[in-house]
Backbone bond lengths (Angstrom), bond angles and torsions (degrees), N, CA, C in turn:
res aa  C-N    CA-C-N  psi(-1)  N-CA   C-N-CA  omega(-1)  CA-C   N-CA-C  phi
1 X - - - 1.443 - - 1.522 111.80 -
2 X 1.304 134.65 -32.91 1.439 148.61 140.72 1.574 94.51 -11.63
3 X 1.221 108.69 -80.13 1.754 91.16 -168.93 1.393 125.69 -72.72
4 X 1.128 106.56 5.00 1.683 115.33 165.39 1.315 107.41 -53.71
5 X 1.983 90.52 -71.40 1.264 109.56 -147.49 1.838 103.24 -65.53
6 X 1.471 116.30 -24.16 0.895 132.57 164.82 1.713 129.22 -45.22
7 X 1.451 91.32 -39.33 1.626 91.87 174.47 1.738 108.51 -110.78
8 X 1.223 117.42 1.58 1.203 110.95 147.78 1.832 131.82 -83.62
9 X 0.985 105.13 -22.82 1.382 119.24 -165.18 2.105 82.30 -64.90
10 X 1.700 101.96 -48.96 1.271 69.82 -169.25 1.538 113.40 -128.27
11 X 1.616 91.15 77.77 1.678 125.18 169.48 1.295 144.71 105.47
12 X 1.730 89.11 -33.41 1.752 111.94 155.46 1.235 131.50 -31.79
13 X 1.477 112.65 161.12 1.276 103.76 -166.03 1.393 83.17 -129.55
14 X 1.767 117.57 153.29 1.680 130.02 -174.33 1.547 96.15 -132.08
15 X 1.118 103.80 137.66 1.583 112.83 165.06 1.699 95.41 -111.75
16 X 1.475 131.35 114.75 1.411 116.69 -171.55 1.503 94.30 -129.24
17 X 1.306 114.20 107.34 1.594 122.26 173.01 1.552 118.45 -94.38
18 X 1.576 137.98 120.76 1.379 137.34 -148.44 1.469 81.96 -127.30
19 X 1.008 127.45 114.58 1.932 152.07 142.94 1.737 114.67 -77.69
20 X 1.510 100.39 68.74 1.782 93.82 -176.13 1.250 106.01 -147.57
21 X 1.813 120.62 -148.61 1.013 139.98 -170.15 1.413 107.63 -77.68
22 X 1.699 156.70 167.79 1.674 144.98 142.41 1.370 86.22 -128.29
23 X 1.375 106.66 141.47 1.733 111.88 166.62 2.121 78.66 -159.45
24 X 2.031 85.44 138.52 1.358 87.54 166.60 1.591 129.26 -105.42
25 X 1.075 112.94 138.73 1.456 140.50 178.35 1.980 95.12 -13.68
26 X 1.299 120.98 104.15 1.651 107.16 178.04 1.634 104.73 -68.49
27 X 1.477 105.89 124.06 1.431 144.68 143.25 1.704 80.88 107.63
28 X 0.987 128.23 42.52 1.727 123.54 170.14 1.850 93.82 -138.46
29 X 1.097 112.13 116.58 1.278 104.41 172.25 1.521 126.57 -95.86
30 X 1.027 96.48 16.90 1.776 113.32 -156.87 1.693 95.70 -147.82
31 X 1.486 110.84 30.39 1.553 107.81 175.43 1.627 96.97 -119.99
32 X 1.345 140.08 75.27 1.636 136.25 171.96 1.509 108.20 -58.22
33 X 1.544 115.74 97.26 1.173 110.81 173.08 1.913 111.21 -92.62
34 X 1.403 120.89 132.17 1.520 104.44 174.80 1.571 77.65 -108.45
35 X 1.909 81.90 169.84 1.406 124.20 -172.22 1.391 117.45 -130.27
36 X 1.240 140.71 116.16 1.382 127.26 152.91 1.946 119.48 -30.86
37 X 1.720 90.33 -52.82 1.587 74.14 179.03 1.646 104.88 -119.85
38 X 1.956 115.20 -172.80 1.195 87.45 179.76 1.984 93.35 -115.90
39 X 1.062 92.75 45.45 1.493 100.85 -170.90 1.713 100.93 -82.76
40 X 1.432 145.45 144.95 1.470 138.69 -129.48 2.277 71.62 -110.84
41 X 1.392 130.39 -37.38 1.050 117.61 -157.72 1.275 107.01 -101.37
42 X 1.366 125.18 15.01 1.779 146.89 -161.33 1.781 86.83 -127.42
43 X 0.971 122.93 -21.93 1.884 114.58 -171.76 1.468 103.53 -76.03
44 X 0.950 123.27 -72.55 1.700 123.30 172.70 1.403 111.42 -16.13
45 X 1.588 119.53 -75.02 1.293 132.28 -160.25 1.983 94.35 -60.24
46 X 1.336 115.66 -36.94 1.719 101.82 -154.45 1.244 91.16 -109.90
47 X 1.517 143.27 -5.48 1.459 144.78 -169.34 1.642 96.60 -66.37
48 X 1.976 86.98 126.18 1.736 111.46 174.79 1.100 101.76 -116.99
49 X 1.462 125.40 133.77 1.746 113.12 -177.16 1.588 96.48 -103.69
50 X 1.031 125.62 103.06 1.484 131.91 169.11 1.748 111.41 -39.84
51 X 1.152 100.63 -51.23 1.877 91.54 -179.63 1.448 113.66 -49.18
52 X 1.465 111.63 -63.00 1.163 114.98 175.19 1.440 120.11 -47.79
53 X 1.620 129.09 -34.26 1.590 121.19 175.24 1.681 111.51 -43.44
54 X 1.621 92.26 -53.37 1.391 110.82 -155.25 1.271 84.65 -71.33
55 X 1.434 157.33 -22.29 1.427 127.15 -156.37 1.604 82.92 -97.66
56 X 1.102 111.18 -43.77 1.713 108.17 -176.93 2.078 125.75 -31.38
57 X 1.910 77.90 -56.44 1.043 93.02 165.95 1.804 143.52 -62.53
58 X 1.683 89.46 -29.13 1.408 95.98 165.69 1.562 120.67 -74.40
59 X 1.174 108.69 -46.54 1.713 129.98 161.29 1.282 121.12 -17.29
60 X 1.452 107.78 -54.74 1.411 105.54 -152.93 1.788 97.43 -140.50
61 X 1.048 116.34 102.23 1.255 110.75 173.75 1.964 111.27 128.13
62 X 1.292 122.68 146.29 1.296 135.63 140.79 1.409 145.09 -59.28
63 X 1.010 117.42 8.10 1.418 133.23 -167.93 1.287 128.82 -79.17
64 X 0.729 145.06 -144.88 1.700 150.66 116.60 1.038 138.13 -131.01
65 X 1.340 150.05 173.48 1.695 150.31 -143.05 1.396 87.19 -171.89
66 X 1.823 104.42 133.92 1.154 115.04 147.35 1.315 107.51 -125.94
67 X 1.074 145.32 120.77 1.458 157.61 172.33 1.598 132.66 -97.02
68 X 1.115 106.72 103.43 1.788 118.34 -166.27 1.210 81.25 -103.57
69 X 1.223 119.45 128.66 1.963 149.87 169.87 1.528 110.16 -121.73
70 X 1.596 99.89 96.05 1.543 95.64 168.66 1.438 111.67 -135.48
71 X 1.800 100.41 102.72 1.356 118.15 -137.05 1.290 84.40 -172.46
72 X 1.918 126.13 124.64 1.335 130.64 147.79 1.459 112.81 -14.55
73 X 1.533 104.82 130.70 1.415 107.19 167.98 1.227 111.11 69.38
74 X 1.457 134.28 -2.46 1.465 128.67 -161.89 1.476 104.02 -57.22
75 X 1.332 151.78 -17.52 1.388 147.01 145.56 1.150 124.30 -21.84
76 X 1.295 112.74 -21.69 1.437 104.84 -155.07 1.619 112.30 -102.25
77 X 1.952 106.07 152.84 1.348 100.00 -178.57 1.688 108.17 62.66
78 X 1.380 119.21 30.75 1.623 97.27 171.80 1.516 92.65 -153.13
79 X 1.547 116.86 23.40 1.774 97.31 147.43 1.047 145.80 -86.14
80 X 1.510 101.08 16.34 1.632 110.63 -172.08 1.723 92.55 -76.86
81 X 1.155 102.14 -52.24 1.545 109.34 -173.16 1.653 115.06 -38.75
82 X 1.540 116.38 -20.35 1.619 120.32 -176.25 1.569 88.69 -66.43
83 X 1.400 119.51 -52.21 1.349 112.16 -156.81 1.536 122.27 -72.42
84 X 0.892 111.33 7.02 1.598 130.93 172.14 1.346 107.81 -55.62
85 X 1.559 127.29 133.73 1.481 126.99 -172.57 2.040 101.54 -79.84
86 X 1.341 110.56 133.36 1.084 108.55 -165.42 1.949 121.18 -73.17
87 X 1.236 105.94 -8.46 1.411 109.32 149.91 1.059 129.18 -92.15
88 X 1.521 131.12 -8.33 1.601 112.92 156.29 1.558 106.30 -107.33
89 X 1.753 110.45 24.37 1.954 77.83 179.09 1.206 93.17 -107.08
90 X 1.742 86.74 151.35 1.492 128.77 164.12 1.288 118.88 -95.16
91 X 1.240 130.15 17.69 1.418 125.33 -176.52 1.633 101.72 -141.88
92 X 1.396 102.44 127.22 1.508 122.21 169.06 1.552 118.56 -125.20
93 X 1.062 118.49 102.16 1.835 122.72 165.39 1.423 119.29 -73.07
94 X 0.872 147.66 150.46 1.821 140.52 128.80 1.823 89.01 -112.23
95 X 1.401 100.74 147.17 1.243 116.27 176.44 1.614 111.17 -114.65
96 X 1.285 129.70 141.40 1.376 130.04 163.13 1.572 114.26 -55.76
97 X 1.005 122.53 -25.36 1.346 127.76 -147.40 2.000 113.09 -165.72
98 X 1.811 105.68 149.51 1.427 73.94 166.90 1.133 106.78 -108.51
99 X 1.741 112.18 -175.92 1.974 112.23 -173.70 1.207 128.23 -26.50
100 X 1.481 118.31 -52.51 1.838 138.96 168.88 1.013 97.78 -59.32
101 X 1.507 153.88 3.32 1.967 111.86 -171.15 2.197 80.91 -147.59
102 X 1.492 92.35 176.46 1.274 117.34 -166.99 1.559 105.12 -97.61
103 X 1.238 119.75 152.22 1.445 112.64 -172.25 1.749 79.69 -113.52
104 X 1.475 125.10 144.34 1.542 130.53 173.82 1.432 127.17 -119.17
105 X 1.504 128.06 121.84 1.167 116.83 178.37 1.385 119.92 65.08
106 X 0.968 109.14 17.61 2.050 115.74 171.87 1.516 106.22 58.54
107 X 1.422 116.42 30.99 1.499 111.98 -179.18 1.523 95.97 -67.23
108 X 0.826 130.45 -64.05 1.940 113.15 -170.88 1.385 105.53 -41.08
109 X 1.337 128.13 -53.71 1.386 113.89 179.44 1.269 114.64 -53.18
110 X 1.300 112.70 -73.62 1.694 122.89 176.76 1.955 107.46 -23.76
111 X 1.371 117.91 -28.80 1.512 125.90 -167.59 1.924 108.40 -86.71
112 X 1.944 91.11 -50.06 1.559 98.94 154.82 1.778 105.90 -37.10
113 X 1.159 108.49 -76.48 1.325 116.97 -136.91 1.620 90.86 -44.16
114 X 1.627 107.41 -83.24 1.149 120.91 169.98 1.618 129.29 -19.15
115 X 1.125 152.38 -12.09 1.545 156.23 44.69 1.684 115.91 68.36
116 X 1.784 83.34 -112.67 1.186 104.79 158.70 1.652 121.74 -35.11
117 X 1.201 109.76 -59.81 1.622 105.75 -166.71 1.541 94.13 -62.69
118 X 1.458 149.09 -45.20 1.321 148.19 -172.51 1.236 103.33 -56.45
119 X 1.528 142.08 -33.87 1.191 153.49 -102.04 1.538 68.22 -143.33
120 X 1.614 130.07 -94.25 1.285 116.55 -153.47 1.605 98.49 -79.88
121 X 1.365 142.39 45.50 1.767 134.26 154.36 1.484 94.51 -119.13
122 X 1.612 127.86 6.55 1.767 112.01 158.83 1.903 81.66 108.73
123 X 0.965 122.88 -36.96 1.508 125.24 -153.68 1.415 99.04 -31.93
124 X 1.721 130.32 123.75 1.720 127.85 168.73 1.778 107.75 -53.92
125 X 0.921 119.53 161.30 1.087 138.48 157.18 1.444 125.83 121.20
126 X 1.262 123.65 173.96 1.454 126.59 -154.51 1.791 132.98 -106.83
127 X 0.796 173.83 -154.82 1.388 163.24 128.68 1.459 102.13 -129.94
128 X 1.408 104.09 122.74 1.526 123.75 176.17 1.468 119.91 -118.74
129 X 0.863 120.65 122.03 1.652 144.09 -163.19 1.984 90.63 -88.80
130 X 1.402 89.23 147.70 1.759 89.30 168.42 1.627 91.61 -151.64
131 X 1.167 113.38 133.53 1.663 110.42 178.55 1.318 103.08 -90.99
132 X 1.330 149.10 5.71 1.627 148.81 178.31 1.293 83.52 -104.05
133 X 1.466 148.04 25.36 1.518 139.35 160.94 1.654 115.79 -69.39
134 X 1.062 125.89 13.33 1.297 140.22 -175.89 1.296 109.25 78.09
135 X 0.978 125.58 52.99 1.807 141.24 -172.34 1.850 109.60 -131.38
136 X 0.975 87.61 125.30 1.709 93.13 -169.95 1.205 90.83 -53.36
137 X 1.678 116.52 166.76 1.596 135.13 166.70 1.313 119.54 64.09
């Protein structure tokens, strides 16, 4: 993540998609920690706190971030980022899931992928967003 933040800090743009574990921070409900594993003595060593990236990232640098989280709980801790004025933000989420529910089997990714691949073989057609998709706000 060093060279992310590295080539954002000075202007770059990251598309950073995380395919893992979400468990939230106990008694922080707004702390999304991912994990490489979901093993309880493997969390310490691989624990990424997503809030903190994104504040990092907003912090320090010109760049931009787009961040696909498809990861339990991936909702969580990332509505501050809505309130961001839309000509200076640098931070974009889509979440698999919101804070309360489980993201399963990497179907959001698997949906990315599938997307994209239509998207770069020419394939017509459109992607439509609906915010009553069971997504807070």
């Amino acid at each position: 993540m060093e060279e992310i933040r590295a080539a954002v800090k000075a202007g770059g743009c990251a598309v950073v998609h995380i395919v893992s574990h979400g468990f939230l921070r106990r008694g922080s409900p707004d702390d999304l920690m991912v994990v490489a594993s979901n093993t309880r003595d493997q969390q310490a060593r691989t624990a990424f706190d997503v809030r903190r990236f994104l504040q990092d990232v907003d912090d320090d640098g010109t760049g931009r971030v787009l961040l696909l989280l498809d990861v339990c709980h991936a909702g969580a801790g990332i509505d501050w980022t809505r309130n961001l004025p839309r000509p200076e933000r640098r931070l974009f989420v889509i979440a698999a899931c919101p804070p309360d529910a489980q993201a399963w089997g990497g179907r959001f990714s698997r949906a990315v992928c599938d997307v994209l691949e239509d998207l770069a073989k020419g394939t017509p057609g459109s992607i439509r967003a609906n915010r009553t998709c069971g997504c807070r706000g």
